[in-house]
C-alpha positions in Angstrom: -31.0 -74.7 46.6 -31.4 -70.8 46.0 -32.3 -71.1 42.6 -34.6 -73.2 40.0 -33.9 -76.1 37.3 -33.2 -74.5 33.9 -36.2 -76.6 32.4 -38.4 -74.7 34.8 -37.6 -71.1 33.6 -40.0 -70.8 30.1 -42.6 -72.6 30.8 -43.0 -70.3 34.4 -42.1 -67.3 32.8 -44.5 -67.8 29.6 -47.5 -68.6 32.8 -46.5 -65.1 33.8 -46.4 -63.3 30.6 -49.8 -64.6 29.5 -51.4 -63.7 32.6 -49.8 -60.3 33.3 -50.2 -59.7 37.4 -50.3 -56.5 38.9 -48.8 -57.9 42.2 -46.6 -60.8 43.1 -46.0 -62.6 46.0 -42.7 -65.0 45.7 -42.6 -67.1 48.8 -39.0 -68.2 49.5 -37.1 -65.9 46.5 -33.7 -67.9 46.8 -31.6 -66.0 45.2 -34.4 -63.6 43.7 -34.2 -65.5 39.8 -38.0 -65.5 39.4 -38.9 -61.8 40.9 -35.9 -60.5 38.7 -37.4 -62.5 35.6 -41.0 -61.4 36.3 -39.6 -57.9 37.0 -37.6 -57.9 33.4 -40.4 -59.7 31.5 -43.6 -58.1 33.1 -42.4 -54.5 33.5 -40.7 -54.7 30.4 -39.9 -50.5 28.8 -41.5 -49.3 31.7 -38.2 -49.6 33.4 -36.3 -47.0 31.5 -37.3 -43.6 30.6 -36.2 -43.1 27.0 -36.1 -39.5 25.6 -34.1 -39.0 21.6 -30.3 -40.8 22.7 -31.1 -40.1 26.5 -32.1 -43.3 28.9 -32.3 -43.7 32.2 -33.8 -46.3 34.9 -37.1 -45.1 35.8 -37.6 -44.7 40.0 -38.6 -47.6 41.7 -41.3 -45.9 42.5 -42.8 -45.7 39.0 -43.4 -49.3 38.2 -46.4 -50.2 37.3 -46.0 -53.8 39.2 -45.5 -55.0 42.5 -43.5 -57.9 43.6 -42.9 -59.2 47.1 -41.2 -61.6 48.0 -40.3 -64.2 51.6 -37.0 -65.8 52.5 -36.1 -67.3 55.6 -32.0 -67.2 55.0 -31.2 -63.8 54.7 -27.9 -64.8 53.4 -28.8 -65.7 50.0 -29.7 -61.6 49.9 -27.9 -59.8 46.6 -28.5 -56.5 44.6 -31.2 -58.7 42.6 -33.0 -58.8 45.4 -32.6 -54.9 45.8 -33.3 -54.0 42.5 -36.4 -56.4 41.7 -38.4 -56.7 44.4 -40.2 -54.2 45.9 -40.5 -55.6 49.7 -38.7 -58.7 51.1 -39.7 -60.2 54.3 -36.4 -62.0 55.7 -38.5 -64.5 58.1 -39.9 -68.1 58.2 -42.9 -68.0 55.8 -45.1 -69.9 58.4 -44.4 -66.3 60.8 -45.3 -64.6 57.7 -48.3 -65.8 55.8 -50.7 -66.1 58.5 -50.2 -61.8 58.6 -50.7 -61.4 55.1 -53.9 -60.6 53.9 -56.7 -62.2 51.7 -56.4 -61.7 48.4 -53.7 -59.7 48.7 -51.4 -60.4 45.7 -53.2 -61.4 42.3 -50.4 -63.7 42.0 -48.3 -65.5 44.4 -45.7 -68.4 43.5 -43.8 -70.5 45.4 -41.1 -72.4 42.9 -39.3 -75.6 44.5 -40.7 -75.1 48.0 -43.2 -77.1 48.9 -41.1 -80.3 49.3 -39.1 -78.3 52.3 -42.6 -79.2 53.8 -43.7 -82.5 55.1 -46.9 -83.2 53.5 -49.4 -82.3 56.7 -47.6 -79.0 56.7 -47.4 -78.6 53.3 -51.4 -78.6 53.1 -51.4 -75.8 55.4 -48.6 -73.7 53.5 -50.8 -74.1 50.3 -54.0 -73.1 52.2 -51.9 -69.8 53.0 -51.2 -69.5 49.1 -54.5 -69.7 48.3 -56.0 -67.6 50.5 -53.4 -64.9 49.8 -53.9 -64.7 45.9 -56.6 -63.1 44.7 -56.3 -64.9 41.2 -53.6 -67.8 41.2 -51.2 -69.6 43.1 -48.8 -71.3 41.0 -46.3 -73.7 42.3 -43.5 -76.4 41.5 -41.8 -79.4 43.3 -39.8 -82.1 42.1 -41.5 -85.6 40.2 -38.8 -87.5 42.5 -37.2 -87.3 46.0 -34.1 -85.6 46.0 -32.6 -86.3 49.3 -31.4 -83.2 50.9 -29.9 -81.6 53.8 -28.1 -78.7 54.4 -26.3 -77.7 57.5 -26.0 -74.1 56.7 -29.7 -73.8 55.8 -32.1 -76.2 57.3 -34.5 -74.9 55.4 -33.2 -76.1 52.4 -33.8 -79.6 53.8 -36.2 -82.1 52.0 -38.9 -83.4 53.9 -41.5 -84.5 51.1 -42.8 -85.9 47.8 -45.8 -84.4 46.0 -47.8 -86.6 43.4 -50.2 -84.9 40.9 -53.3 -86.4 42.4 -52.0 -84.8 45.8 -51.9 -81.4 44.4 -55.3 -81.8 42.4 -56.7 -82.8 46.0 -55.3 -79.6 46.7 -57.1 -77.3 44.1 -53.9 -77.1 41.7 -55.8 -79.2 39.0 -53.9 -77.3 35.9 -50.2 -78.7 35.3 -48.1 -77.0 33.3 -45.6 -79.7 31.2 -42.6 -80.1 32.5 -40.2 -83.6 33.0 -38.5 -82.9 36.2 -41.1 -81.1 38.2 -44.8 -80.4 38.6 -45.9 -77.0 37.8 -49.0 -76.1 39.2 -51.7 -74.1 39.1 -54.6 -73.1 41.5 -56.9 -70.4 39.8 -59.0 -68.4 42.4 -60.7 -66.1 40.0 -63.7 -64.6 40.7 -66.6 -64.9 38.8 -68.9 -61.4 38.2 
């Protein structure tokens, strides 16, 4: 669905706070919960201009960070999407990746995704990932198969089940705790 498990929320948010991106890349932003959260958390008082008793929302064009985000189902679209995200591409990610660049976002994320994948396709999604951040790629999918299938939104359909030895094969050897899904982590940093 649009949005993520409750258990998910600190331990992503915490992932993001310690590692403090300039750019963001949210592939498939549901309902916009984690570029809203990063937005909140990350930008923090830069969002307001505060002068004596006087505040006002600083321009969107004054933030210090960028956040993009991909969704295939336009309808999910809401003012959280309009106020925390600075570009939305309202396509199919696999139109999308292949025309973003390398390293183009020092972090991307991709939260309860992946298992609207089969696996084969899957690999190739994450290859996309990785080759788009410039530092990490940090996922999550569900420990268990959740059968799925929405008429409204096919792409809301399960196709997959990810074990952690799959997503190690796959460069995301750092798991973040969590009992309901696996939080992963693919670090691309570059070494000077």
């Amino acid at each position: 669905m649009p949005f993520s498990h409750s258990t998910q929320l600190s331990a992503i948010v915490g992932f993001l706070e310690r590692i403090k991106p300039d750019s963001i890349l949210d592939v498939g932003v549901g309902m916009g919960q984690y570029g809203f959260l990063a937005r909140t958390n990350l930008e923090k008082i830069n969002l307001f201009v505060v002068n004596g008793a006087q505040a006002t929302q600083r321009a969107k064009s004054e933030w210090k960070i960028r956040i993009d985000g991909i969704d295939a189902f336009k309808t999910y679209r809401t003012q959280v999407h309009d106020y925390a995200y600075n570009h939305i591409y309202w396509d199919d990610t696999r139109k999308i990746l292949p025309t973003i660049s390398d390293n183009a976002y020092e972090l991307v994320i991709a939260i309860d995704i992946l298992e609207h994948y089969d696996i084969e396709d899957g690999i190739q999604f994450l290859g996309h990932l990785k080759r788009i951040a410039e530092k990490d790629v940090l996922i999550s999918t569900p420990k268990t198969f959740m059968h799925q299938e929405i008429e409204a939104n096919p792409y809301e359909n399960h196709r997959s089940l990810w074990t952690q030895a799959q997503l190690e094969a796959q460069g995301f050897s750092q798991i973040i705790q969590n009992h309901d899904s696996w939080i992963a982590v693919c670090s691309n940093k570059k070494t000077v």
